[in-house]
C-alpha positions in Angstrom: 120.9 57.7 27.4 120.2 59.9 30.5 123.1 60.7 32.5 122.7 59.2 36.4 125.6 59.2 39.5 128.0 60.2 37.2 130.0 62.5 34.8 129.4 62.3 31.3 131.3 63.9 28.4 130.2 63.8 24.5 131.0 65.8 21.8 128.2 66.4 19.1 130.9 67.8 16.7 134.6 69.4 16.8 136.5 66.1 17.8 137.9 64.3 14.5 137.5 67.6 12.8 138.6 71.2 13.2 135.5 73.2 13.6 131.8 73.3 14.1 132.7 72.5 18.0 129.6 71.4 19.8 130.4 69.1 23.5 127.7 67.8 25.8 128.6 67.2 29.9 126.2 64.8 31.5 125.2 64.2 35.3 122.2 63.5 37.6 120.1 63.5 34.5 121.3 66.4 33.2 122.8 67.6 30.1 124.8 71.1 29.8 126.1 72.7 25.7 129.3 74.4 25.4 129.6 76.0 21.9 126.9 75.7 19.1 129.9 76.0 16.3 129.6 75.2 12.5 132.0 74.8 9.5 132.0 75.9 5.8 131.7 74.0 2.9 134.0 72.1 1.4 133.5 71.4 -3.1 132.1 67.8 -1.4 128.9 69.9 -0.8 127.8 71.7 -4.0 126.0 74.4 -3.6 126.2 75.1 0.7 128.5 77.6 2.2 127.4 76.3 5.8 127.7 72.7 7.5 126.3 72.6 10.9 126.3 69.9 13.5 123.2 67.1 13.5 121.9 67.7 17.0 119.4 64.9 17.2 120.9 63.1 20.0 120.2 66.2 22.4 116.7 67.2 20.4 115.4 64.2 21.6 116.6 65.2 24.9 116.3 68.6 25.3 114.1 68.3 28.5 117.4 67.6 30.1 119.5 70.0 29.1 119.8 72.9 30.5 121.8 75.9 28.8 124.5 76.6 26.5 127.6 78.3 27.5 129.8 79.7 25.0 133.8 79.8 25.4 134.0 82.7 22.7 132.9 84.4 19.3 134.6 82.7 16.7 132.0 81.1 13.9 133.4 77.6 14.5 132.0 78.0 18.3 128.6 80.1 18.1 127.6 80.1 14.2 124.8 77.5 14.4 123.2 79.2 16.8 120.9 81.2 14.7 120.3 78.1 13.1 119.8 75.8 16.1 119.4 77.3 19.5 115.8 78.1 18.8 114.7 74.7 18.7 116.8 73.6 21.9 114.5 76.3 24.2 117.4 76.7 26.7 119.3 79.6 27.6 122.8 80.9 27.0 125.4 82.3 28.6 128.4 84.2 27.2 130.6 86.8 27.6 129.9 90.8 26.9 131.5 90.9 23.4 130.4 87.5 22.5 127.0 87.8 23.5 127.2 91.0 21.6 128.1 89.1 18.4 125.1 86.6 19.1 122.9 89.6 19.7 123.8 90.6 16.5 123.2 87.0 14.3 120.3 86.2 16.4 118.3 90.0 14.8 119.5 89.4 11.6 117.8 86.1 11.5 114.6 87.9 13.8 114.8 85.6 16.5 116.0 88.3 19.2 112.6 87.2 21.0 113.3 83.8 20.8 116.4 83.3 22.2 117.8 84.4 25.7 121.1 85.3 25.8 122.7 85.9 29.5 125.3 87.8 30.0 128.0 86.7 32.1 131.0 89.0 33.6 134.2 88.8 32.8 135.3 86.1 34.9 132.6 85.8 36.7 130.4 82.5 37.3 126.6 81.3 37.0 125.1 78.0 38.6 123.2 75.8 36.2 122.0 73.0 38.5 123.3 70.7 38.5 126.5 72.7 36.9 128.0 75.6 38.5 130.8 76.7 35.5 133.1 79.7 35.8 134.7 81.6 33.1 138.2 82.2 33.0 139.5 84.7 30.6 142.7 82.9 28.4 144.3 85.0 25.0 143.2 83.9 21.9 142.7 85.8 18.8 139.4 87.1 19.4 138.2 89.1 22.5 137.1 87.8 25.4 138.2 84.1 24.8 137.6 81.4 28.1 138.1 78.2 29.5 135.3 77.3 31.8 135.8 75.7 35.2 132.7 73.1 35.2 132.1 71.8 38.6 130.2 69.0 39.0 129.1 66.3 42.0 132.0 63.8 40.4 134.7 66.8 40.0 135.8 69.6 38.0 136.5 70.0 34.3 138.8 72.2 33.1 137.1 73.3 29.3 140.2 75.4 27.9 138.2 76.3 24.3 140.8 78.0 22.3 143.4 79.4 23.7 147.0 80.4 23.7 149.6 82.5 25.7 150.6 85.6 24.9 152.1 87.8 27.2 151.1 90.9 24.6 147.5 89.9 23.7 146.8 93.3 22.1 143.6 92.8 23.7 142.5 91.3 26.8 144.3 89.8 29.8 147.3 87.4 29.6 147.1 84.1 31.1 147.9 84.5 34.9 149.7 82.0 36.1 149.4 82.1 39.2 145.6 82.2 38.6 145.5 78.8 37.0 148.0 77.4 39.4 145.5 78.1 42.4 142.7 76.2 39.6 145.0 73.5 39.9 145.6 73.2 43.5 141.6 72.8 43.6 141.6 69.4 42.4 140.7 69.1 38.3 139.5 65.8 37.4 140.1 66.3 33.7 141.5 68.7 31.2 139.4 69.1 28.1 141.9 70.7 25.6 142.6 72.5 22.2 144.6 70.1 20.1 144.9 71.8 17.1 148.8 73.2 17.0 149.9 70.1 18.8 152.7 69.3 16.3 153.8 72.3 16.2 157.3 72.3 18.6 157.6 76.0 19.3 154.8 78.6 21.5 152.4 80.7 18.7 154.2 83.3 19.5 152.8 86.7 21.0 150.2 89.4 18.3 153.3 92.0 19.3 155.7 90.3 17.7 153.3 90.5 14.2 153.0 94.6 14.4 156.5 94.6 14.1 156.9 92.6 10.8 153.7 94.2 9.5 155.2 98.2 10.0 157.8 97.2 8.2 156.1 95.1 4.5 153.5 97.4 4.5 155.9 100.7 5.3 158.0 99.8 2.2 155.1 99.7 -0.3 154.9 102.0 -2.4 151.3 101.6 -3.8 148.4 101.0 -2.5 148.3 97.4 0.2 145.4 95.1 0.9 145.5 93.1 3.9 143.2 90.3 4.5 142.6 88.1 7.8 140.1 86.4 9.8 137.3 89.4 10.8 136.8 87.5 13.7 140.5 88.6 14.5 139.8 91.6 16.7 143.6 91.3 18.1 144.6 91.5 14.5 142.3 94.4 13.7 144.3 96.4 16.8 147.5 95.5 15.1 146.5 96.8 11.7 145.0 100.1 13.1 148.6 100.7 14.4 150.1 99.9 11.4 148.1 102.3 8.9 148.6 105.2 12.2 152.5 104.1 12.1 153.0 103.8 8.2 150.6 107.0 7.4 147.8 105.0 5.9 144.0 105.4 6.3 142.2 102.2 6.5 138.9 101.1 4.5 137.5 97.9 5.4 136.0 95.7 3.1 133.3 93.1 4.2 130.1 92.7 6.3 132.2 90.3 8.8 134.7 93.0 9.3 132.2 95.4 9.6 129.8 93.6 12.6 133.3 93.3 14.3 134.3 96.5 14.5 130.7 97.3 15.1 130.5 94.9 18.3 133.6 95.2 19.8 133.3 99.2 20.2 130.1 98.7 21.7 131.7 96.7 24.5 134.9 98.9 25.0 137.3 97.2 22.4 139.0 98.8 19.4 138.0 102.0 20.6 140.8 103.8 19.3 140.6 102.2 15.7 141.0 104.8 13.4 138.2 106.2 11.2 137.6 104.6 8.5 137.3 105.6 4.5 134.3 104.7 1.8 135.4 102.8 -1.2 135.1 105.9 -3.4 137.5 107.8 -1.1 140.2 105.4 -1.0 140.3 104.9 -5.1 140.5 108.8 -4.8 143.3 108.9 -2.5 147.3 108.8 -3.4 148.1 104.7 -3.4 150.7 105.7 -0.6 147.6 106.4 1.4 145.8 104.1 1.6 145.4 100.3 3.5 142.3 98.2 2.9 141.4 95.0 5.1 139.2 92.2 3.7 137.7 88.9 3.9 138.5 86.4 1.8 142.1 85.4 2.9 140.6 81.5 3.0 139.6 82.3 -1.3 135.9 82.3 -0.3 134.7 82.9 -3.7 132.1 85.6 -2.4 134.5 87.2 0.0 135.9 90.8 -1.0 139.8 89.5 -1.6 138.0 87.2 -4.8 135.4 90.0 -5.6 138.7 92.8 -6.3 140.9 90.4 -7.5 138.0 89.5 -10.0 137.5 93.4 -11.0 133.7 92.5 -9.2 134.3 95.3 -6.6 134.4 99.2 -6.5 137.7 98.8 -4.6 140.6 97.8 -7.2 144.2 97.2 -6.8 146.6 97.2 -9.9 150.7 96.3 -10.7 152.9 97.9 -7.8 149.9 97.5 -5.3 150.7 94.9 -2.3 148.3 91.8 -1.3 149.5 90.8 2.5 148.0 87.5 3.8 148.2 87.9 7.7 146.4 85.0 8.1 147.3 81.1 8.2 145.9 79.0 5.3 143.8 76.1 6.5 144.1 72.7 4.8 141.9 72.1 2.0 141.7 75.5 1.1 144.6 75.7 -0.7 143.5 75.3 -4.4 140.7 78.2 -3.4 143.5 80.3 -2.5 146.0 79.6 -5.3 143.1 80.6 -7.8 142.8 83.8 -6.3 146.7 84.3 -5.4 147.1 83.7 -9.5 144.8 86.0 -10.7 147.0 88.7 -8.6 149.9 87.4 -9.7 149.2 87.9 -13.2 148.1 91.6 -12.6 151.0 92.3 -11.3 150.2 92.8 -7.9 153.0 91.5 -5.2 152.4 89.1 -1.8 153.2 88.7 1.3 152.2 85.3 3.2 153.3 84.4 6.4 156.0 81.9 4.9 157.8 85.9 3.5 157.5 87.7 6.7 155.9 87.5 10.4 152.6 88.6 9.4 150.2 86.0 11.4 150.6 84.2 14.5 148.4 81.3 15.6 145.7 82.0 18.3 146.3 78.1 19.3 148.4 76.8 21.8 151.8 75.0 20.1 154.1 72.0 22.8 155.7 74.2 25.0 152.4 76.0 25.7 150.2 72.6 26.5 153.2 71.6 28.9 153.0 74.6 30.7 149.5 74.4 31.1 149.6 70.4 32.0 151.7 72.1 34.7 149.2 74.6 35.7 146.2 72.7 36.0 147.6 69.5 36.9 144.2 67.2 35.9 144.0 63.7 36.2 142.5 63.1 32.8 143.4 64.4 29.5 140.7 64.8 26.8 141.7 66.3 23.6 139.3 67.9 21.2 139.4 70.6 18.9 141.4 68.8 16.1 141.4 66.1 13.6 142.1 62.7 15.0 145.6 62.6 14.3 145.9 65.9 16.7 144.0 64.4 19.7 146.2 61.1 19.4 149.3 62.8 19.3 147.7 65.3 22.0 147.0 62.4 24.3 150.8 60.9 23.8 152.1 64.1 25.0 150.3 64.7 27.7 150.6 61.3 29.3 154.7 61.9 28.7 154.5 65.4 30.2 152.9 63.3 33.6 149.5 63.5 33.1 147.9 60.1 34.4 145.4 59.3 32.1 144.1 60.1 28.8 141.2 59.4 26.2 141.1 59.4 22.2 137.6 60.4 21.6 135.7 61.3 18.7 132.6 62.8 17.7 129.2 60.2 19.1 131.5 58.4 21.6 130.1 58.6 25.3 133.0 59.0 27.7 132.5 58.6 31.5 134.9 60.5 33.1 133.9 59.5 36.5 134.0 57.4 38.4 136.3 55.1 37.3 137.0 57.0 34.2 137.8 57.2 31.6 136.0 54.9 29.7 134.0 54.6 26.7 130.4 53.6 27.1 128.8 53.4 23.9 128.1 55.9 20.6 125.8 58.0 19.6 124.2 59.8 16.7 125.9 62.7 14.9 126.4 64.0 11.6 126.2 66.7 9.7 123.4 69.3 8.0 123.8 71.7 5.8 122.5 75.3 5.0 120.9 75.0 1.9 120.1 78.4 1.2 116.8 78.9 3.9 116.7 75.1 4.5 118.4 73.2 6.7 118.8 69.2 5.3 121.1 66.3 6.0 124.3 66.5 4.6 123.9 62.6 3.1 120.1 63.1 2.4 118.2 62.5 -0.8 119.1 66.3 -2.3 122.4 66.6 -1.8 123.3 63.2 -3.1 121.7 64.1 -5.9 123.4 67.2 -6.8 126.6 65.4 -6.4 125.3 63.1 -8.9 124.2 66.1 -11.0 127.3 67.8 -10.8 129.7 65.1 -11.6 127.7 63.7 -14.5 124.9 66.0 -15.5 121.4 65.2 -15.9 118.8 64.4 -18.9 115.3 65.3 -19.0 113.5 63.3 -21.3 109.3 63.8 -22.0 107.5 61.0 -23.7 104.1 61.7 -25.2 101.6 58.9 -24.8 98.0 58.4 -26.1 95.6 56.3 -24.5 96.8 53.0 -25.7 99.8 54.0 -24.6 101.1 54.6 -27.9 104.0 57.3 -28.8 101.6 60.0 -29.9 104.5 62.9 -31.4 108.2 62.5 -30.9 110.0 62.0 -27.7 111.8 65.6 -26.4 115.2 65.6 -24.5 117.2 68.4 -23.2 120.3 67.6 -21.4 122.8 70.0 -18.8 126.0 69.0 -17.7 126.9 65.9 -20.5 130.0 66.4 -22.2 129.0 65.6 -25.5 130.1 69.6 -26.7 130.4 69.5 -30.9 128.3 65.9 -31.0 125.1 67.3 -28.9 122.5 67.2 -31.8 124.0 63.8 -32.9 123.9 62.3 -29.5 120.3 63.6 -29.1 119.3 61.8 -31.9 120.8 58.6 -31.1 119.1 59.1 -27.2 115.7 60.1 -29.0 115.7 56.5 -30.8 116.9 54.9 -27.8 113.7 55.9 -25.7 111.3 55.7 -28.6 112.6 52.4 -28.9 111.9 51.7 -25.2 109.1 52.8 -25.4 108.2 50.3 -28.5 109.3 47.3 -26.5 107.1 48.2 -23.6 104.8 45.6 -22.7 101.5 46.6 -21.2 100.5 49.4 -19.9 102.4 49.8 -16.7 103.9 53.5 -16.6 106.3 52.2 -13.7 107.8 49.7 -16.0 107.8 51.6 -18.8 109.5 55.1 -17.1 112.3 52.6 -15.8 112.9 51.2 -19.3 113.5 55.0 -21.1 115.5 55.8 -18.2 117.7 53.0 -18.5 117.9 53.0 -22.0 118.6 57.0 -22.3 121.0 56.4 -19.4 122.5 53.6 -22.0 123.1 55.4 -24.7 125.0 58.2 -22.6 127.6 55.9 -21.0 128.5 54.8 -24.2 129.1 58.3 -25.5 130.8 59.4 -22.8 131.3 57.3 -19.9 129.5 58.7 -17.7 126.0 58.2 -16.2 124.0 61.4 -15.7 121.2 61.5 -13.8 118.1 61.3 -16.1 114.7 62.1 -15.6 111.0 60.9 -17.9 108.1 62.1 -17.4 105.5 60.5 -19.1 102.9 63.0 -20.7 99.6 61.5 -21.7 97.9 63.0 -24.9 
């Protein structure tokens, strides 16, 4: 698959999904990357906290392609990098702050040397033949978000990454309409757009709107109030140092994220006027009317600081009067995380406030009457959605075609689309997948270790060790230690019965073949545990020779 006398589009991840956003443009034999995202962990994956995107299709490519631009900072856009980039040997390009926050992944994983990181002006533009793409700043919920204008021999894309409008953004610029009107008026072959708040009938509303709300939980609590959020949030981080200046709070933070935020945006002329923050000694020291911590962990990550204080696992603490305020919207399939945690506070007394109770989060995606205006704006020919599960980009692709747009395509993940000419039109699929970070190693998310953990961790696993002598002869008894079987009370009896079962293999063995023989205790250990408990753990023999 090399790209000739036409315009290619192909998403490596972040279309059938909601995350780990990775989408390859193809012409005259080239390939271009916007975003190098990732995704966390789901229970499916015991063990990883980070899935990343399978980038084999490009690997085996990557003399063709020729840089990676990046839309903005959030971990769902650049957080394979550290992981990946390396490999591919190209450039990127990216905005101050989030080239700052790259800067900052890329040292702590000691490849500042290895990967070159350009830094592009705020709306400015850089030619990467045979692309020429320029940035054009939109509100989202973290500074410095863009779509990217990607001309191109067969036309012009309009990439929106995430975006929304919001005529307050805290920080950055607003949309401009006018601005994208005049993109329009230059001809854009297709729209490549954020689907992910595409049900929703009403605009996201404006960050403003949330400091509001936020003065007014926070100024009626008496004791001390936690807030937790997104750290990539940096709009959000504005609001709440408002908050604590309006309600007479002082603010500790609480978690590495948070921290490389604050860090990074003040080094690029954001959050400047943040107040100063407290230790965790001087905010258990200060009156609980004082006092305003914001943490990680509003998603129930089990490591994040929310779970560590709710837990009693942290030097920070919060007890009965104290106020829990979740300015943050809870993703699916992290509900059960969060209700764990959200109990645990409940039974200390400790009261919440969700964004169901009050205004205390706004999306940073663009809802109906947002997309329609932009339809409106732009004005492409094509619509491609990404950036949501498939039911989004199906529903994404209705609405658009009713709102005028002339054509549309329902892609996903591996399909190459032609967008010109004569597009759009599917040609074929391609390899993708997933990997996942298993602790230094990177390995397929299907591969041989991971299915076996699953296995392990559903049904345990048996170790059995059979002494043989040279005639192949049991020469002392058969040993078995077992994790993860629920056989509780009945252990030493089951271990008995699981002893007799492999001797007794062992006995009917015929020859000397170890093959045969290893396959026989297995089977006949694995035997015996089903019966007992219905279940069939993994088990391992080794055969020892005396």
């Amino acid at each position: 698959m090399k790209p000739g006398n036409e315009l290619l589009f192909l998403a490596l991840g972040g279309s059938g999904e909601i995350g780990m956003n990775v989408n390859l443009y193809g012409t005259k034999g080239k390939w271009l990357m916007v975003d190098l995202g990732m995704t966390f962990a789901d229970p499916g994956y015991p063990g990883v906290e980070l899935i990343l995107p399978d980038l084999s299709f490009i690997e085996e490519r990557k003399q063709d392609l020729v840089g990676i631009v990046l839309t903005h900072g959030h971990e769902d856009h650049i957080g394979a990098i550290p992981y990946l980039a390396a490999d591919l040997g190209v450039p990127l390009y990216a905005t101050p702050f989030t080239a700052g926050l790259i800067a900052e992944k890329l040292k702590e994983e000691g490849l500042t040397e290895d990967v070159k990181v350009n830094i592009i002006e705020i709306g400015g533009d850089v030619r990467i033949d045979p692309f020429c793409i320029r940035f054009v700043p939109l509100a989202h919920s973290i500074p410095e978000g863009n779509a990217l204008i990607i001309e191109t021999p067969y036309g012009k894309v309009f990439h929106t990454g995430d975006w929304k409008l919001d005529e307050f953004p805290q920080l950055g610029d607003p949309a401009d309409a006018a601005a994208l009107t005049k993109v329009g008026d230059e001809g854009i072959l297709a729209l490549v757009c954020d689907s992910t708040n595409v049900f929703q009938e009403e605009a996201s509303g404006s960050e403003e709107g949330v400091r509001a709300d936020l003065d007014r939980v926070i100024g009626e609590a008496e004791g001390r109030v936690l807030v937790t959020t997104f750290a990539s949030n940096a709009a959000r981080l504005r609001t709440l140092g408002n908050v604590a200046k309006d309600t007479g709070r002082q603010v500790c933070v609480a978690g590495r994220s948070l921290d490389r935020i604050l860090r990074v945006a003040k080094s690029v002329g954001y959050l400047l006027d943040f107040p100063e923050t407290i230790d965790f000694e001087t905010a258990m020291q200060l009156p609980r009317r004082e006092v305003m911590i914001i943490a990680t962990g509003g998603q129930g990550e089990y490591r994040a600081a929310l779970a560590r204080i709710a837990f009693d696992q942290h030097k920070l603490s919060l007890t009965e009067g104290d106020l829990v305020v979740f300015s943050s919207k809870q993703i699916p399939g992290n509900e059960i995380a969060i209700g764990r945690i959200q109990n645990e506070l409940a039974a200390k007394g400790i009261k919440m406030i969700t964004d169901r109770q009050a205004n205390v989060h706004v999306s940073g995606h663009p809802g109906r009457p947002e997309l329609a205006a932009m339809y409106g704006w732009i004005r492409p020919d094509i619509i491609v959605p990404v950036h949501g599960e498939l039911r989004h980009m199906a529903e994404h692709e209705r609405f658009a075609r009713a709102q005028g747009v002339p054509r549309g395509i329902v892609q996903k993940n591996g399909d190459v689309v032609r967008l010109a000419p004569d597009g759009p039109r599917k040609l074929g699929e391609e390899r993708v997948g997933r990997l996942v970070l298993d602790g230094d190693v990177i390995l397929p998310a299907d591969g041989t270790t991971m299915n076996e953990r699953r296995r392990i961790s559903t049904a345990g696993v048996i170790a059995v060790a059979v002494p043989l002598d040279i005639a192949g002869k049991l020469a002392g008894d058969v040993q078995i230690a077992l994790e993860g079987v629920p056989v509780e009370e009945d252990r030493d009896a089951f271990l008995g019965e699981a002893v007799d079962a492999a001797e007794e293999a062992v006995r009917g063995a015929r020859g000397n073949d170890e093959d045969r023989l290893h396959e026989a205790v297995r089977l006949a250990v694995r035997r015996c545990a089903t019966d007992w408990t219905g279940k069939k753990p993994v088990v391992r023999v080794m055969i020892v020779r005396m």
